[in-house]
C-alpha positions in Angstrom: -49.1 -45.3 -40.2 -48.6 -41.8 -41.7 -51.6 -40.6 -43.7 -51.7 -41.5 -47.6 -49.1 -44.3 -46.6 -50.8 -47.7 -48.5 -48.5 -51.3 -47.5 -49.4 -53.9 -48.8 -50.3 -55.7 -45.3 -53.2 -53.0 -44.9 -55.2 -54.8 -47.4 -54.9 -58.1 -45.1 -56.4 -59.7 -41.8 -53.4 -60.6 -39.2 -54.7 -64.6 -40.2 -54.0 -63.1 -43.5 -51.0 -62.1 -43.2 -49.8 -64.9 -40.9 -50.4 -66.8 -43.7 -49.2 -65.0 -46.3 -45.8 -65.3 -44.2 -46.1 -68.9 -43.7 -42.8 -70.0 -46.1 -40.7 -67.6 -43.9 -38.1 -68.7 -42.1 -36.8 -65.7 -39.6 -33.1 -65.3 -38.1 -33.0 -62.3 -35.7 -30.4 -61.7 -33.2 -27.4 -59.5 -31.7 -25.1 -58.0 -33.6 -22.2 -60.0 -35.0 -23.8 -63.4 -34.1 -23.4 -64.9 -37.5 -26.8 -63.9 -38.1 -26.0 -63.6 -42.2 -23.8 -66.5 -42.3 -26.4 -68.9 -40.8 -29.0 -67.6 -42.9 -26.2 -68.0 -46.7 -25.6 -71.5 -45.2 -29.3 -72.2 -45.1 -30.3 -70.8 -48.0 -27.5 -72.2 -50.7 -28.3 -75.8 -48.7 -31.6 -75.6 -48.8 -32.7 -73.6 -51.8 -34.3 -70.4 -49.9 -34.4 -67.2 -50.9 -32.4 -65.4 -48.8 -33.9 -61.7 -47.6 -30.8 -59.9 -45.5 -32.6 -57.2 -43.6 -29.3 -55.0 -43.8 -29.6 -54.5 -47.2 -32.7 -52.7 -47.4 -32.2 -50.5 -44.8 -31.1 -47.4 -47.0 -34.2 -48.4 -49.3 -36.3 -48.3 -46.4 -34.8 -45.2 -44.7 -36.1 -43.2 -47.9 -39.5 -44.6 -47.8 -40.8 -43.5 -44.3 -42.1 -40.7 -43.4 -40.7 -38.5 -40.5 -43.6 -39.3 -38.5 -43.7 -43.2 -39.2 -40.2 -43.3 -38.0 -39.4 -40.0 -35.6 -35.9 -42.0 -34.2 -34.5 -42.0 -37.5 -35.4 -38.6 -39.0 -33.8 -37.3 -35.8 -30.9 -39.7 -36.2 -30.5 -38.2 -39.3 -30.0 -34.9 -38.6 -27.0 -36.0 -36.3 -23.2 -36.1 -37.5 -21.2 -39.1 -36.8 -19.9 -37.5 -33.1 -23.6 -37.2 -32.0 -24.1 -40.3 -33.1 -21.5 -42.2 -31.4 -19.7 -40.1 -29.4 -21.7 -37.4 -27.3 -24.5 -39.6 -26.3 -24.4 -42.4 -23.2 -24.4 -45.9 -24.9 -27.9 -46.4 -23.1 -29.7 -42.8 -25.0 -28.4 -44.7 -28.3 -29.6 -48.0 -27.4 -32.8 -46.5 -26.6 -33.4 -44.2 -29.1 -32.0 -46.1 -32.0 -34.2 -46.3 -34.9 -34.1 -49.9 -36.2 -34.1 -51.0 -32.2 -37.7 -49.5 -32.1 -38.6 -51.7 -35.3 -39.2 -48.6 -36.9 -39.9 -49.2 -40.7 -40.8 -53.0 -40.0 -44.0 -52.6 -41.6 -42.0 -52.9 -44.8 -40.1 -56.1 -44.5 -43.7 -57.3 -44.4 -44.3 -55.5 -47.2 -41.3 -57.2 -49.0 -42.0 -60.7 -48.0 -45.4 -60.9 -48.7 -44.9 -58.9 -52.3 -42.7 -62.4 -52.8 -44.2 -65.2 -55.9 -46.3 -67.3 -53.7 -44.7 -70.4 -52.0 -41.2 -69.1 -52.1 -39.4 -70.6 -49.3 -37.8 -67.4 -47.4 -34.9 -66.9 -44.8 -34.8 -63.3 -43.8 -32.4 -62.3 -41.4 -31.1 -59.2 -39.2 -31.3 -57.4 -36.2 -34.4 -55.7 -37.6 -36.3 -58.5 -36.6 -37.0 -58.1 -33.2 -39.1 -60.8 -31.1 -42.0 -58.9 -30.1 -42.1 -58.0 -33.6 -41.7 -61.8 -35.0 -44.0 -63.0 -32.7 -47.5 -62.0 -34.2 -46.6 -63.0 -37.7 -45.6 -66.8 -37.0 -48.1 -69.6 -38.0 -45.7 -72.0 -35.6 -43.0 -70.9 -33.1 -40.4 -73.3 -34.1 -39.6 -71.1 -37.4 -38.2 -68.5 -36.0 -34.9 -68.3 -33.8 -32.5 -64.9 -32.2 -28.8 -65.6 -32.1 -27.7 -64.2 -28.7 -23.9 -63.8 -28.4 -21.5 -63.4 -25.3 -19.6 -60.2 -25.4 -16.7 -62.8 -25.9 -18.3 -64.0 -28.8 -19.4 -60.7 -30.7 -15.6 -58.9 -29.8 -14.3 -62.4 -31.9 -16.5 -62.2 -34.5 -15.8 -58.3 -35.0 -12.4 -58.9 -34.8 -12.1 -61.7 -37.4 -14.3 -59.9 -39.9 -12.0 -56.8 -39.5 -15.4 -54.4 -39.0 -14.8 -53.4 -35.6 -13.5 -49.6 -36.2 -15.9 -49.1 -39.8 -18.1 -46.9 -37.8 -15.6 -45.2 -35.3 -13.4 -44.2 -37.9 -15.8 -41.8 -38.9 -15.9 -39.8 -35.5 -12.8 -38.0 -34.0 -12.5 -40.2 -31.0 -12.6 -43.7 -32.8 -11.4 -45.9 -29.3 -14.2 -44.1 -27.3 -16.8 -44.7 -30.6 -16.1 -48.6 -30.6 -16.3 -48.9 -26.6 -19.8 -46.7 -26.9 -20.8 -49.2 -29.6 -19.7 -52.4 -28.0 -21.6 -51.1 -25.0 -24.5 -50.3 -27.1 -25.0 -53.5 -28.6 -24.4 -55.4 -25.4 -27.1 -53.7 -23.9 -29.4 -54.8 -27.1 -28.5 -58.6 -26.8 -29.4 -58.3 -22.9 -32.7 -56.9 -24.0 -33.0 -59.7 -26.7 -32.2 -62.1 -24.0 -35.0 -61.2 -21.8 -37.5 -60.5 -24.3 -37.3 -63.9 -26.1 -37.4 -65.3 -22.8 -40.6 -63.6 -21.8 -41.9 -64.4 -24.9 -40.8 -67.8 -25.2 -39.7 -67.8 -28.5 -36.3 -70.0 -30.0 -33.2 -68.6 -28.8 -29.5 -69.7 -29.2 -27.1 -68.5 -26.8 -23.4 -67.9 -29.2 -20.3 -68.7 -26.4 -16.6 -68.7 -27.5 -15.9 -72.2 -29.4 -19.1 -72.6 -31.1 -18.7 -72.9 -35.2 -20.8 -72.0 -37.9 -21.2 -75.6 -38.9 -22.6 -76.5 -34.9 -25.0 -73.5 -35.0 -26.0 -74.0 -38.7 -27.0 -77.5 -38.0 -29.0 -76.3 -34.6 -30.9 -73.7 -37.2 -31.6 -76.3 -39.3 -32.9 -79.3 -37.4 -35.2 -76.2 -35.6 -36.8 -75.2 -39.0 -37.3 -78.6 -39.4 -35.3 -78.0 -42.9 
């Protein structure tokens, strides 16, 4: 943590803040595994507050210092063909901010400023399992969404969000096969880190609904 940088969490023990996290619910995953969906669906059913990891990201991008999170302040400085274009799907796998959990400290932050005893689902990539892991009072209240590459190219496709991002560089068919690549690379390491961890983990294949994989959320969190 950058000098002069006070989060909430520093005041706390880990038990502490173990605790303090204790209502939370946590939905990580791949991308374009249904991982907001799942988490609406639970939420409006269940009466949880819902926490989407996405949309703090710009809040968070502005609150960190260039030495709390070096990936992004260089990913920063890159235009949209440095980004996604000029670089080997493996250099922005491994040098992708939000991959390195960069900034994490403040979803913490932003769950535990919560009333007490609000009942949480916060969802998103962000969450990565080694991250997770520490913060969980019992293992069965957290759970990654791991889809296929048949599953994520479905999901894209059917949300209409697969060429967002490639639009914005001047080779959009070579942006969305470095992103696809990208982010199949990040499931496989999702896959083998939950594994080695042995945290919850639901593998997404072709077929499976929202309904089915709601339902296998739910009876998990015990909800």
């Amino acid at each position: 943590m950058a000098e002069g940088m006070h989060t909430r969490q520093a005041d706390l023990t880990t038990d502490a803040i173990r605790e303090g996290l204790g209502n939370v619910f946590w939905i990580g995953g791949g991308p374009a595994s249904g991982k907001s969906t799942i988490a609406r669906r639970l939420a409006n059913r269940y009466g949880l507050h819902l926490y989407a990891t996405d949309d703090v990201m710009g809040d968070h991008a502005d609150r960190v210092t260039a030495e709390e999170a070096p990936c992004l302040d260089r990913f920063k400085a890159m235009d949209m063909d440095e980004r996604w274009l000029t670089r080997s799907p493996e250099i922005m796998l491994d040098t992708f901010h939000w991959f390195h959990g960069e900034a994490f400290h403040l979803i913490v932050d932003d769950l535990l400023s919560l009333p007490t005893g609000t009942r949480v689902v916060a969802e998103g990539f962000r969450l990565l399992p080694h991250l997770v892991k520490p913060l969980l009072a019992e293992v069965d209240r957290a759970v990654w969404l791991l889809p296929t590459a048949d599953f994520r190219d479905a999901a894209l496709a059917q949300r209409g969000s697969t060429w967002q991002i490639p639009a914005k560089t001047s080779d959009p068919e070579r942006a969305r096969q470095n992103l696809s690549e990208r982010d199949r690379l990040f499931t496989e390491r999702l896959i083998v880190e939950t594994d080695r961890l042995g945290v919850r983990a639901i593998r997404l294949v072709p077929g499976m609904c929202e309904d089915e994989v709601a339902d296998q959320v739910a009876r998990q969190f015990a909800l």
